[in-house]
C-alpha positions in Angstrom: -5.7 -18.9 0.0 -7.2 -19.4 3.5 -10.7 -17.9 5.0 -10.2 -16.8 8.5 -12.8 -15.1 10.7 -12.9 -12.9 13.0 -15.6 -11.2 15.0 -16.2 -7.2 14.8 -16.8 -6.3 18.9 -19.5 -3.7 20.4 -16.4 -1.3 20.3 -15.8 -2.3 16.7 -12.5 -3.7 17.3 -11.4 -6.3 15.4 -8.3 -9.5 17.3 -6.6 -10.4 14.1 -6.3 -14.3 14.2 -3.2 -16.4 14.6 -3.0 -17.1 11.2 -3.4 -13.7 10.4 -0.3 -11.7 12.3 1.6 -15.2 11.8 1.2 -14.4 8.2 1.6 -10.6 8.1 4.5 -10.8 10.7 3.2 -8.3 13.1 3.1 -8.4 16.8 1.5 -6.5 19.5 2.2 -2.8 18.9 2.8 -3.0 15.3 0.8 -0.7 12.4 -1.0 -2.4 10.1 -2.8 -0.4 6.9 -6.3 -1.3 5.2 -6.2 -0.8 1.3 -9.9 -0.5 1.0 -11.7 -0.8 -2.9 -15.5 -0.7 -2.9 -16.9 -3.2 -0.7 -13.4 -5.1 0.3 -10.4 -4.6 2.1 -6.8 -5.3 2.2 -4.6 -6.1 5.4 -1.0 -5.3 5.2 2.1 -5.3 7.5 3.0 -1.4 7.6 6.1 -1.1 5.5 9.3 0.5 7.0 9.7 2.5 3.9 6.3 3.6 2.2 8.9 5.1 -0.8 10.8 1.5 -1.0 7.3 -0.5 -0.6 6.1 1.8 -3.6 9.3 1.9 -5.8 8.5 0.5 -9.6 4.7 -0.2 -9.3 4.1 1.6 -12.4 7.3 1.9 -14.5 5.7 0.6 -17.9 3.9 4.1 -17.3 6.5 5.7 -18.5 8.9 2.9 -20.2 10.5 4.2 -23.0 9.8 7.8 -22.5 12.7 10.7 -22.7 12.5 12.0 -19.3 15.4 14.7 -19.9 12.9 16.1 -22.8 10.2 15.8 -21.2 11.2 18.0 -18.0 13.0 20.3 -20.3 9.7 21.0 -22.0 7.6 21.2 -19.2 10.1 23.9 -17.6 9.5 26.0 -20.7 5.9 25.8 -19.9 6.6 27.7 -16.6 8.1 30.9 -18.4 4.4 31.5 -19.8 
């Protein structure tokens, strides 16, 4: 992991450093999106899909779990 600076200007605009878009592969014009947690923040390259950049991040949520039950069930919930 590398530490790169950059300075915050009086317009609070932030140049992202060479190493930075070399590393994201973004050029001028390109979206970028913070992930921010508490007190730190996350650069990313904006993904083409958000859907595709999502897909799998929490299967072991539901690993192993009936789906076809499970939506049958909660569709008899809606009759009341």
């Amino acid at each position: 992991m590398e530490t790169v600076i950059a300075r915050i200007s009086s317009k609070n605009q932030i140049v992202l450093p060479k190493e930075v878009r070399e590393a994201l592969g973004v050029h001028g014009g390109d979206s970028v999106i913070f992930l921010v947690d508490g007190n730190k923040a996350i650069i990313r390259s904006r993904p083409d899909s958000f859907t595709e950049a999502i897909a799998g991040l929490y299967e072991e949520i539901g690993a192993g779990q009936d789906w076809q039950q499970w939506l049958e069930k909660e569709r008899a919930s809606w009759q009341g």
